[in-house]
N, C-alpha and C positions, 0 to 999 in steps of 0.2 A: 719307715715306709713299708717295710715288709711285715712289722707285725699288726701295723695297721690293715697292708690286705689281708694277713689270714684272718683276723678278725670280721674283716667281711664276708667273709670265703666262709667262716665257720657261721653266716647268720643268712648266707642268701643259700634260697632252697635250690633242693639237687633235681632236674630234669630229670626226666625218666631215660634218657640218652645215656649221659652218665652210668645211672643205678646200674643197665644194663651193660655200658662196660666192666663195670666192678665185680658183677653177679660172674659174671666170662671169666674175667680175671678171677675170682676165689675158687671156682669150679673148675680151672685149669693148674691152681696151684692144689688143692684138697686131691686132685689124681695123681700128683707127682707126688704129694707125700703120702699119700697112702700105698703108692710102691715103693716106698722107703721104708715105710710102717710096718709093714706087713713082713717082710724078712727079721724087720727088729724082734717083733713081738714073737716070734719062729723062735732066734737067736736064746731069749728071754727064756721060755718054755723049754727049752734042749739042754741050757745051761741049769738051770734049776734045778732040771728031773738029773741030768748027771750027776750035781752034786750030791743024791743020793738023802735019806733020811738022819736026823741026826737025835739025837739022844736028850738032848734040849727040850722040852714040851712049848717052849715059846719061839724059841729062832725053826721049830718044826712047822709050827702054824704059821710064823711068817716067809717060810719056804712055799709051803704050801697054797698059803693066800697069793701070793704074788707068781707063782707060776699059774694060779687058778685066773688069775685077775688079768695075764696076757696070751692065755687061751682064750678066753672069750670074747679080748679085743678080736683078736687074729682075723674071727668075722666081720669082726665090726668092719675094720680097717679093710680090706676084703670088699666089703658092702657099699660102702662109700665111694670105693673106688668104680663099683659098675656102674653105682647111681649116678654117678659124673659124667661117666663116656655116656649115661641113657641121656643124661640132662646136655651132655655137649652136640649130641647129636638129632635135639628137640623131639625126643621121644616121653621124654614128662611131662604135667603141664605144668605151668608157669608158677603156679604157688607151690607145687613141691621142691623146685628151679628154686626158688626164692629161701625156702626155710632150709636147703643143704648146709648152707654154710652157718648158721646158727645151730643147729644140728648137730657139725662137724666141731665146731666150737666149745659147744655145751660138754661133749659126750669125753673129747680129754681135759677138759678144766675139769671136771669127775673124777675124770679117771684118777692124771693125777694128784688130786685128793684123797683117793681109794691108798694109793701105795702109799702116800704120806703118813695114810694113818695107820695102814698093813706094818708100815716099819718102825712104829713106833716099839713093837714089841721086840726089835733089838738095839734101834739108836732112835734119839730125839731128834734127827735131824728131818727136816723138812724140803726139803731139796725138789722132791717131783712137784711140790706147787710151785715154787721157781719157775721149772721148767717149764711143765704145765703153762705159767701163767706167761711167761716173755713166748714159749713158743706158739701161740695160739696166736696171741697180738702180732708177732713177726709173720703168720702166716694169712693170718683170714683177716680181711679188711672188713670191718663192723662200723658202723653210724654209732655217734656216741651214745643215745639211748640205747639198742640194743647193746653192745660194749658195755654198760654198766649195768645191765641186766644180767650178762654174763658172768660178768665177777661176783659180784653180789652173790650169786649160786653159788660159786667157787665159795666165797666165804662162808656163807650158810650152812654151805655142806659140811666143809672142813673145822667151822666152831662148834657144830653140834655133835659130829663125830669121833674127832680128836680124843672126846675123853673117853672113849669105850675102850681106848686101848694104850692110854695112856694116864696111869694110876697118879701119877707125880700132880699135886694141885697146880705148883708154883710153874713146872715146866708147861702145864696144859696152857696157865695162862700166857707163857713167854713164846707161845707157837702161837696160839691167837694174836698176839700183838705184832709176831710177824708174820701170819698169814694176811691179817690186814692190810702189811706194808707191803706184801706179794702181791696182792690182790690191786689195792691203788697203783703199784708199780706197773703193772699187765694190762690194767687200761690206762694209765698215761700214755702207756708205748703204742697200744691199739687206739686211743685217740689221733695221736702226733700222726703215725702210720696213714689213720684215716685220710683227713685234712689232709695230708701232704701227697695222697696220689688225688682226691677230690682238684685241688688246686690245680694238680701238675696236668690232668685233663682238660681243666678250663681252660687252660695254657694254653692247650696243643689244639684244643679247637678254635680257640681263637686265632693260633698260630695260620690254622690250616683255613678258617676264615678270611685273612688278611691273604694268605695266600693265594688263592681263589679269586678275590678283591682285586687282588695285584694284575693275576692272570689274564681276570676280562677285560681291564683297563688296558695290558699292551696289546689284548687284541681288539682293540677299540681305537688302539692308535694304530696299532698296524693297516687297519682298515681305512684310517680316514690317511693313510699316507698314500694308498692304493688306489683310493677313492672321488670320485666326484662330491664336494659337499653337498651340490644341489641336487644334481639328481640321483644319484647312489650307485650310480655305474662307476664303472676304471677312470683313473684318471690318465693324461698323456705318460706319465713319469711310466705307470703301470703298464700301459702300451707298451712303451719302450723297451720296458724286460723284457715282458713277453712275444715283443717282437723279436731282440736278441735272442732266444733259446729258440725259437722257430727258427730262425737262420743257421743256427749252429745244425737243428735238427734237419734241415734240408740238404744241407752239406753230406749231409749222412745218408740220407736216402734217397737224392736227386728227386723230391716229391715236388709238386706244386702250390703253392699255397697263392694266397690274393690281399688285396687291402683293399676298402670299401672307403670310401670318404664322403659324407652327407650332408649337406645345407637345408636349413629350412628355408623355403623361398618369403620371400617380404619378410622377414619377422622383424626388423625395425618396424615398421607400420605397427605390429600387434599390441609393442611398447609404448610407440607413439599414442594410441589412440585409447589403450586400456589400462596403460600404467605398467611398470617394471615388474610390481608384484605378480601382476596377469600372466607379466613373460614368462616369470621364472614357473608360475603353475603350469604352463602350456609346455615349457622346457621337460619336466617332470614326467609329464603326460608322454612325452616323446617317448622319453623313455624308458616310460614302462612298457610304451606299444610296441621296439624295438626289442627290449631286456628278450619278453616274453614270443620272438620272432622267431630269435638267431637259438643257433645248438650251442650244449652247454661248454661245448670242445671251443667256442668260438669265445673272441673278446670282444666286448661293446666298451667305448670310449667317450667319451663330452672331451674333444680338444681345445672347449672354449669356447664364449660365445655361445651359436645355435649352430655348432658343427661339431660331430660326429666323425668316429672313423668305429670300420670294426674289419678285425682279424680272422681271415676264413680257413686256419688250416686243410691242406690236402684239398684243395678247390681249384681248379682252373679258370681262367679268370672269364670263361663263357659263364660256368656253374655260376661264376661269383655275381655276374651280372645279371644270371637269372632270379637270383635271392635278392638283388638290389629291387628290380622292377615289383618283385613279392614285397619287397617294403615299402616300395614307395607305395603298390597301391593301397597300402594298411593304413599307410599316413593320411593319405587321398580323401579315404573312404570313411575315415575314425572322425567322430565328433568331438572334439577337444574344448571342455566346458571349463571357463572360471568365472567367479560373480556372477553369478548365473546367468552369464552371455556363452552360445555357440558358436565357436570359430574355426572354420575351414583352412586344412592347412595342407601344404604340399613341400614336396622336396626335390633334390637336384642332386643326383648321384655320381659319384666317377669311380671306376674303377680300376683296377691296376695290378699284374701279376708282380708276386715278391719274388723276386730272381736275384740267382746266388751265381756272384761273379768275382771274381780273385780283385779286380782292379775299382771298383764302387763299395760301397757303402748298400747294400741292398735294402734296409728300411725308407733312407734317404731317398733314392731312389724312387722309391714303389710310392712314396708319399707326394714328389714331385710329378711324376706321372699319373697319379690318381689325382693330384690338385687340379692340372690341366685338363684333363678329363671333364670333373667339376665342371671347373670354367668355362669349357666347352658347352656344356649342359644348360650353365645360365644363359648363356649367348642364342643357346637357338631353344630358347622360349620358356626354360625351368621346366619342371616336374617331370625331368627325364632321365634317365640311364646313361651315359656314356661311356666305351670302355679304353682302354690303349688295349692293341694285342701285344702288345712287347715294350719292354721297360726299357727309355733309352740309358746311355751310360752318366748322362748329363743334361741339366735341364736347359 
């Protein structure tokens, strides 16, 4: 299963999301080593010039080349480094952002090349394309066409040069056959390397996809646990908390707060005559003309039915009854259209101060006395106001 997705992974194209993290990523790793670099190549130069000139005309010149060959890195590596904090801190533009790291790639798969063949003039060893070749791959993440572009140079350079400084036919040829094997070795690594942070990205966005996914979902349930499904205001349950931390908070500050309780009057009839669906649009309508009434400190409720409570923090229950008659007359007064029939509609309010007392239950309470209230209101004719001034202890 897994080598069947990298196989996928290696045949579906890369966004430009992606590219863009990889580009971050190679131009955060090419500054960290070129302050590593840049001491080396110091190191490299110090140690050479101390050991002084030697009497040799061949191990002379290859003192000499290779002290010469990491002085002139020392800018490179240098160079690289500003061009990176300029590139990191989107002071380039975006195509020379792009060619850094092919650039940074190119310039030591060269190099070394240069000292491979610098040292032939005292061992056959080939060792800095080695290096050369796995440290590039370990370091700078390439797309496999550019990656094979790269070596390719590395090889081209180093079979064509090889023999200037390496007289031996037999050994020229047994460095070409393993620079070859250097070379396919450094892009295996810089392919595998590729693919595998390619992959590990698609991972983590998808990760962070589903995550996200996840997130809206519980607060899609949170909501509908809070919520009226029909008309999108609070549900009783949501009441209830929030009437709970109101109490706690009264306790604290000896404030006043109120409960609102609303009926819409006849809406049996509405159902009766235009159908359930009518009601539940007309339900809706309530309550957006409410939602968009009350402060956003306040809670608007559906208890059920076509009745309504809403929670008036820091209100006394005159205030509370003055915001009730402001609604009713918005009910009153509002045109409430479904099927394209216009339906007049009114309401029946009770009101009721939330009082905090050691011996009751204060939501129970405020809700009992705001009910009678109501009731009160239907009796003497609907679309009225009704308050209690005081909340008994018992209904």
């Amino acid at each position: 299963m897994i080598r069947a997705l990298s196989r996928r992974e290696g045949v579906r194209p890369i966004d430009a999301g992606i590219q863009n993290e990889i580009l971050a990523l190679n131009l955060r790793r090419i500054t960290r080593l070129a302050l590593i670099l840049v001491p080396v190549h110091v190191a490299h130069v110090i140690l050479f010039w101390r050991h002084g000139a030697t009497p040799d005309p061949q191990a002379e010149a290859w003192r000499r080349g290779i002290m010469i060959a990491h002085a002139l890195m020392l800018p490179v590596a240098a160079g690289f480094f500003a061009l990176c904090i300029a590139a990191g801190r989107g002071r380039l533009p975006q195509r020379l952002r792009k060619l850094l790291p092919i650039l940074g790639a190119l310039t030591y798969l060269l190099f070394g090349a240069a000292l491979a063949v610098l040292d032939q003039k005292v061992t056959p060893s080939i060792t800095p394309v080695l290096v050369a070749a796995v440290g590039v791959a370990g370091t700078i993440l390439m797309p496999p066409l550019t990656a094979a572009f790269a070596y390719a140079t590395l090889l081209l350079a180093f079979w064509t040069l090889i023999a200037w400084t390496q007289p031996d036919p037999e050994i020229v040829l047994s460095l070409r056959v393993n620079s070859l094997t250097m070379s396919g070795i450094g892009f295996g690594i810089a392919y595998l390397f590729w693919q595998n942070q390619v992959l590990t990205l698609r991972q983590r966005r998808e990760i962070e996809a589903h995550k996200l996914a996840l997130e809206e979902k519980n607060e899609e349930l949170a909501r509908l646990v809070v919520r009226d499904p029909l008309t999108g205001v609070s549900n009783r349950l949501h009441l209830d908390a929030v009437a709970a931390a109101e109490v706690a908070r009264l306790r604290r500050t000896g404030r006043t707060s109120s409960l609102v309780l609303l009926d819409i009057d006849r809406f049996k009839e509405i159902n009766d005559r235009y159908g359930h669906p009518a009601g539940d649009a007309v339900l809706r309508q309530v309550a957006k003309v409410l939602s968009g009434a009350v402060r956003e400190i306040d809670t608007l409720a559906r208890m059920g039915g076509e009745e309504f409570a809403i929670l008036l923090p820091d209100t006394p229950p005159r205030e509370a009854a003055a915001v009730a008659e402001r609604l009713r007359a918005l009910i009153e007064a509002h045109p409430f259209t479904t099927s394209g029939v216009t339906i007049r509609l009114t309401a029946s309010f009770g009101v009721a101060p939330l009082t905090v007392t050691d011996e009751t239950d204060a939501l129970t309470a405020a809700y009992r006395a705001a009910d009678r209230e109501l009731y009160r209101a239907k009796e003497q004719g609907r679309n009225r106001v009704c308050m209690a001034e005081t909340t008994p202890a018992s209904g």
